[in-house]
C-alpha positions as CSV (number, residue, x, y, z in Angstrom):
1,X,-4.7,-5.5,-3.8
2,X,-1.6,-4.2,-2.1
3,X,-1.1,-0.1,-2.6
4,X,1.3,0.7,-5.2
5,X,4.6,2.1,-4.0
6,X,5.6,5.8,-5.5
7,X,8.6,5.6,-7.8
8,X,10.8,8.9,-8.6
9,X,13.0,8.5,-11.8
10,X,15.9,10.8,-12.7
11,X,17.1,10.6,-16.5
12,X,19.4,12.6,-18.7
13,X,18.6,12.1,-22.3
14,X,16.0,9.7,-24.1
15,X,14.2,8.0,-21.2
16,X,14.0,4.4,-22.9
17,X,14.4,2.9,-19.8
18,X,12.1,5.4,-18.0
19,X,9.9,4.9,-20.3
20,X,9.7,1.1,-19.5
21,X,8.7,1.7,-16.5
22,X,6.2,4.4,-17.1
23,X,4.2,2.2,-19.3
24,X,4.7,-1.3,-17.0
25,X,3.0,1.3,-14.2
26,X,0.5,1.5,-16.4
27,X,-0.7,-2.4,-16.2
28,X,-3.6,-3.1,-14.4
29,X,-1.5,-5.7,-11.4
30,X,1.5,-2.9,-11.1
31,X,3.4,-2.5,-8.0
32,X,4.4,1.2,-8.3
33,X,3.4,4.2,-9.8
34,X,5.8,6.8,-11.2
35,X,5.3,10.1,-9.5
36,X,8.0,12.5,-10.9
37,X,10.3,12.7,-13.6
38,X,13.4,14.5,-12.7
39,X,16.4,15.4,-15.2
40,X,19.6,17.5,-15.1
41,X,18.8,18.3,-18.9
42,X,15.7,20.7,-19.3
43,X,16.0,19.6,-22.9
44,X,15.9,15.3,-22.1
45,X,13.6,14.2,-24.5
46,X,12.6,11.8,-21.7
47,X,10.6,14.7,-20.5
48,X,8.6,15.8,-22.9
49,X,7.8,11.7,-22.8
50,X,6.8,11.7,-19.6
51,X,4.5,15.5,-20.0
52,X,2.9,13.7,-22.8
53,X,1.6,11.3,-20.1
54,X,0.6,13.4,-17.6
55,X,3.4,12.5,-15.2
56,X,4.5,15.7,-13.1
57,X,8.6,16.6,-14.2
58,X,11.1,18.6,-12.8
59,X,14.4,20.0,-14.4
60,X,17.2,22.3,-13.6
61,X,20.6,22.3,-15.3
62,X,23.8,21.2,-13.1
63,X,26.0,23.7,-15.4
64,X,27.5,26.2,-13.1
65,X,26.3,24.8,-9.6
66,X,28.7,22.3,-7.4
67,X,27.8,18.4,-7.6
68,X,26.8,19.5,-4.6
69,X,24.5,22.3,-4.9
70,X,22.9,20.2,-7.8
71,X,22.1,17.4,-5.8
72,X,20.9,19.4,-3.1
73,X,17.9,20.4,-5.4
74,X,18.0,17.5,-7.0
75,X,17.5,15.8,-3.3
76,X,14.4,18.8,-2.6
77,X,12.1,17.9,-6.0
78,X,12.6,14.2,-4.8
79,X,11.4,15.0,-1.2
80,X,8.8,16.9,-2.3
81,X,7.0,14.0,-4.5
82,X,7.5,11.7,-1.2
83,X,8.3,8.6,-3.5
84,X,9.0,5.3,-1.7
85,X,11.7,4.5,-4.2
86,X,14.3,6.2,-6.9
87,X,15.2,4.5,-10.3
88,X,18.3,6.0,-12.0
89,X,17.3,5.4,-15.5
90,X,20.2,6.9,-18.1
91,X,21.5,9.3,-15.2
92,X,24.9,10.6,-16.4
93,X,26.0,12.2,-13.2
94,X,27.7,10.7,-10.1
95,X,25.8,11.2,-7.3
96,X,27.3,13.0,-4.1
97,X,28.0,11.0,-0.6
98,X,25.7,13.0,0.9
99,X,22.5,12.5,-1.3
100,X,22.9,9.0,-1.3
101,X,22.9,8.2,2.2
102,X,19.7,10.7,2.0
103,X,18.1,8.0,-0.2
104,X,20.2,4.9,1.1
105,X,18.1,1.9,0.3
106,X,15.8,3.6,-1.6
107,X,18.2,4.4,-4.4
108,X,18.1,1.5,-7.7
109,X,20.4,1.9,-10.8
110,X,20.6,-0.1,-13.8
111,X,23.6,-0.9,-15.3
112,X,24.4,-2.1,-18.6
113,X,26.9,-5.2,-18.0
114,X,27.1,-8.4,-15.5
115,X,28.0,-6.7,-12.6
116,X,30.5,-7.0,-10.7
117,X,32.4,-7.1,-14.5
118,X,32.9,-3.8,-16.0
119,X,31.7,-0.8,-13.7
120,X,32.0,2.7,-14.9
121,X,32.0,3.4,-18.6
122,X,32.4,1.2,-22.3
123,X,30.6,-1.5,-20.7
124,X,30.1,-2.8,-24.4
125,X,33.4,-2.3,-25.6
126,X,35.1,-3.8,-22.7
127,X,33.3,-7.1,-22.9
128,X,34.4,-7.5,-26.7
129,X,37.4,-6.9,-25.9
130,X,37.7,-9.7,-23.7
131,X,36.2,-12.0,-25.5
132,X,33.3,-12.7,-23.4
133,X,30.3,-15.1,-24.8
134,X,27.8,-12.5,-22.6
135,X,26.8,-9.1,-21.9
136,X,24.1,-8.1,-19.6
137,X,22.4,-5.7,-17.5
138,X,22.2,-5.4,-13.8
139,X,19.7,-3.8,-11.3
140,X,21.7,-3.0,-8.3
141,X,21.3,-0.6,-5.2
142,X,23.2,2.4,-5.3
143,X,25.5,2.8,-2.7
144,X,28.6,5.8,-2.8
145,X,31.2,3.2,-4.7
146,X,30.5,3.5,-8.6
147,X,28.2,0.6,-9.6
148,X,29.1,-1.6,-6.1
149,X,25.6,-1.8,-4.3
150,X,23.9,-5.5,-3.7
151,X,22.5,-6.8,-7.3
152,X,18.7,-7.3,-7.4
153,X,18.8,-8.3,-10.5
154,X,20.3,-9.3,-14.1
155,X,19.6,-10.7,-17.6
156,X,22.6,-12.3,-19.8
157,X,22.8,-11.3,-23.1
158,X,24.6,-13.6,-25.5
159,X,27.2,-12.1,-27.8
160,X,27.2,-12.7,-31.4
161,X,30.0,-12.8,-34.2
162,X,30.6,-10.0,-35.8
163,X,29.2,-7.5,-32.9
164,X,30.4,-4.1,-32.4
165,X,29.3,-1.9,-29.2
166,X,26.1,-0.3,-30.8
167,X,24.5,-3.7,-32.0
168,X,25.2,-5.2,-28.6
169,X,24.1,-2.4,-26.7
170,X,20.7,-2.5,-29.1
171,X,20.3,-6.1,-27.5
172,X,21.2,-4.9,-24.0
173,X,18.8,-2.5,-24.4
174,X,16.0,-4.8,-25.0
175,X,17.0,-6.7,-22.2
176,X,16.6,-3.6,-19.7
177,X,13.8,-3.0,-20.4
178,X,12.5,-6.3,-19.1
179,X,15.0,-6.4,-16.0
180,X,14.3,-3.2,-14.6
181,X,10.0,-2.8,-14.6
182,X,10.5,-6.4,-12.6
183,X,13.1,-6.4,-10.5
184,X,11.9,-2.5,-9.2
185,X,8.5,-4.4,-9.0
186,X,9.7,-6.7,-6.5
187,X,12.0,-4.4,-4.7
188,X,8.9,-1.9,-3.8
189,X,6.7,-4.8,-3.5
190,X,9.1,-7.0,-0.6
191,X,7.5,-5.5,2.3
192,X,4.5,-7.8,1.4
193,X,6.6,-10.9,0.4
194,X,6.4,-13.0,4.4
195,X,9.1,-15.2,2.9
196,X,11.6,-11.8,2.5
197,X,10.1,-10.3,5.9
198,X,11.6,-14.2,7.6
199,X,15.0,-13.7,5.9
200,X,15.7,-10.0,7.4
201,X,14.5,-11.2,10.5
202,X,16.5,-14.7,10.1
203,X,19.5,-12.2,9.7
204,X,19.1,-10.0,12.7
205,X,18.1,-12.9,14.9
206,X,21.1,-15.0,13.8
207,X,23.9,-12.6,14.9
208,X,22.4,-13.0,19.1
209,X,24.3,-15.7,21.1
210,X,22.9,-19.5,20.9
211,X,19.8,-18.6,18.5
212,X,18.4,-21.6,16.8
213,X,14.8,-21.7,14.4
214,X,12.0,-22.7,16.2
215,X,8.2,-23.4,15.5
216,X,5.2,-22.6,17.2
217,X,1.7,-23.7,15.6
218,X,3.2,-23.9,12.2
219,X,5.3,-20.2,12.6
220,X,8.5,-19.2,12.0
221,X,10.3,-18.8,15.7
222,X,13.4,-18.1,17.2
223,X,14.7,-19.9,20.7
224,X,17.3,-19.0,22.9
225,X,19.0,-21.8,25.3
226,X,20.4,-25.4,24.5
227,X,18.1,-27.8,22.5
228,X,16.1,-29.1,25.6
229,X,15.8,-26.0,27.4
230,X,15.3,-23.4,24.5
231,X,12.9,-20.6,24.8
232,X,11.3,-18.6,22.6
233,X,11.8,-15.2,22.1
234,X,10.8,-13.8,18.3
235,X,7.4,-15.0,16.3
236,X,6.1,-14.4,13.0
237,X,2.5,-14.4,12.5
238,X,1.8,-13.9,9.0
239,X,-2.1,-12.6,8.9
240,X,-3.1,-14.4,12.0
241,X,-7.0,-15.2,12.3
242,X,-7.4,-12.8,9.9
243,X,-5.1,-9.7,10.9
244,X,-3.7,-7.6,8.3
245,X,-0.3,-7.6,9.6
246,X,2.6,-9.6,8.8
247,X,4.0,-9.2,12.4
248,X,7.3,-9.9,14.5
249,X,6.2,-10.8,17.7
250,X,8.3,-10.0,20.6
251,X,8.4,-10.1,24.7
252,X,7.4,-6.9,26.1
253,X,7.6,-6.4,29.7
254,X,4.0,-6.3,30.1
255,X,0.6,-5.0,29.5
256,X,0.7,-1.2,30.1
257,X,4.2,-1.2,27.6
258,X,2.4,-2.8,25.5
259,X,-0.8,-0.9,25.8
260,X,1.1,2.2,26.2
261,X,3.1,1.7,22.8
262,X,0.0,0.6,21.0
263,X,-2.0,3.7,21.4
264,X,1.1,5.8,20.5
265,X,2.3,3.8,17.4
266,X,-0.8,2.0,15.9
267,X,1.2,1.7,13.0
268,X,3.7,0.1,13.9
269,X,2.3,-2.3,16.7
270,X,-0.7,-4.1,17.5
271,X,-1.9,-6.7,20.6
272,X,-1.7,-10.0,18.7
273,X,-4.7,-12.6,18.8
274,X,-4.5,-15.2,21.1
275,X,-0.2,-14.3,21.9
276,X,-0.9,-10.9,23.9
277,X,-2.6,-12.5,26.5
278,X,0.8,-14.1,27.2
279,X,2.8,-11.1,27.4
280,X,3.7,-11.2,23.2
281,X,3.6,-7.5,21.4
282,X,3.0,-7.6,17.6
283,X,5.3,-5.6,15.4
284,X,3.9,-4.8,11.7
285,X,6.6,-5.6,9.3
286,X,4.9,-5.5,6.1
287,X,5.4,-1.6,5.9
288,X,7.3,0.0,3.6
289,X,8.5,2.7,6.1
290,X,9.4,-0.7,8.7
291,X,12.8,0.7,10.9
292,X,15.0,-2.5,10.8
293,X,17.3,-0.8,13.5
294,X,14.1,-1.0,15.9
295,X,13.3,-4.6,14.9
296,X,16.8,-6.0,15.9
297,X,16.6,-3.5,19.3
298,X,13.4,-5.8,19.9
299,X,14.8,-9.3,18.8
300,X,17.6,-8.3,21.4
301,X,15.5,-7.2,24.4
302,X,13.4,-10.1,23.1
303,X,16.3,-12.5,23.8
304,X,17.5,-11.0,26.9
305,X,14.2,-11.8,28.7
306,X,14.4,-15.1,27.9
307,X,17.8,-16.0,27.9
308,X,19.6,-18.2,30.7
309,X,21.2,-16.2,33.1
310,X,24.7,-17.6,31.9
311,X,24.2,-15.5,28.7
312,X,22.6,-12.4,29.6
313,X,26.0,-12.1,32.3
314,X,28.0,-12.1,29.4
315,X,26.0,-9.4,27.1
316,X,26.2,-7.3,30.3
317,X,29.7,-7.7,30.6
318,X,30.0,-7.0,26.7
319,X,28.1,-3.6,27.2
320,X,30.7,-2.3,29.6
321,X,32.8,-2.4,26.8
């Protein structure tokens, strides 16, 4: 069983949705663990919930301090519980620039409507006035524009006759606490998932000149070159002959690198059965700490050895730029 990833939540009042994911941490196959509840209300009944079960809290008002000041403490109790994630659960403060690049990526909101339709405020109220047939919640990353960040996920909620904003936002209600306990499941849990691990790399390997998919004994690869003469330079071998890693394997530029980097990061890479005696380093991607930054610097190097000549002359030429 995969270790559980350690989820921060930061409320302002009740906690229902808090509280969803406190007890779905609770179930024996959970993916996380919540490891500090964090409010801007001393008084949040959400609190004394999460006391009740034993889950450490933390608490300061923001009356008197700058948005900034608050988030700066805000940002320290978070750092100090180390969590792998943060779920905004009823937060009713906007979050500074500056703290959320802190937790960029890390950072999930819920929000109660179909985003991208009504961000902000009277989510309820909005979509009756429209006329809609659904309201919803969304799961979304938190980025520094209101309610903008790429949508995880969301449940529809039909509107009924006769509904005013409290009965809807009842039903909403309900529906959050499903969407969130699974969609934060899965977010924490991706580093695992070999088919998400192939998309990111997919991504990064797509954007270098004259890339196209390529197998080798059944795995994912990526070649460089025309059809005939394509080359590989990028390999996923998920659990190979029984290694633990879900790796990335790249061209290194020989065995003391790769020797060299192994003994320094044995986190991070490994010498891959049967591909390092051909010069291929192994890169463990199913971390949850996995720098993708690093991973396209390799695909890229990666590439570049490969590569015909008539490309690499004109990434050179591109760098002098």
């Amino acid at each position: 069983m995969a270790e559980r990833a350690r989820v921060a939540v930061v409320i302002s009042g009740e906690g229902s949705n808090m509280a969803a994911l406190l007890y779905a941490s609770r179930l024996p196959d959970a993916a996380f663990d919540i490891v500090l509840v964090a409010s801007n209300n001393p008084q949040a009944p959400g609190l004394a919930l999460a006391e009740a079960e034993g889950v450490p809290t933390w608490s300061q008002s923001h009356k008197g301090l700058s948005r900034e000041a608050f988030d700066d403490a805000l940002h320290a109790a978070l750092a100090a519980a180390q969590p792998d994630a943060v779920a905004l659960a009823g937060y009713m403060r906007l979050l500074t620039p500056a703290f959320v690049q802190r937790w960029r990526g890390r950072l999930l909101n819920i929000h109660p409507s179909l985003l991208p339709n009504y961000r902000g405020l009277d989510t309820y109220a909005r979509a009756l006035e429209a006329g809609d047939t659904h309201a919803g919640c969304t799961v979304h990353l938190v980025t520094e524009e209101v309610d903008a960040g790429e949508i995880l996920g969301q449940v529809a909620v039909a509107i009924r006759p006769g509904d005013t904003p409290d009965t809807l936002a009842a039903r909403v209600r309900l529906a959050e606490h499903q969407l969130y306990p699974a969609t934060l499941a899965t977010y924490v849990s991706r580093h695992h998932d070999a088919g998400w691990i192939e998309r990111q790399v997919d991504a990064l390997a797509a954007a270098l000149p004259e890339v196209s998919r390529k197998t080798s004994h059944g795995s994912p690869g990526w070649a460089v070159g025309t059809e005939k003469s394509a080359k590989l330079f990028a390999i996923i071998a998920d659990r190979h002959h029984g290694e633990e890693a879900i790796g990335l394997l790249v061209k290194a530029s020989g065995a003391d690198e790769m020797t060299g980097l192994i003994e320094a990061r044995p986190d991070t890479y490994y010498w891959p059965k049967y591909y390092g005696a051909s010069g291929w380093l192994g890169f463990k991607l199913n971390r949850p700490d996995t720098d993708w930054d690093e991973v396209g610097e390799w695909l890229q190097r990666s590439w570049r050895a490969v590569a015909p000549p008539r490309l690499t002359k004109l990434m050179r030429a591109a760098d002098q730029f």
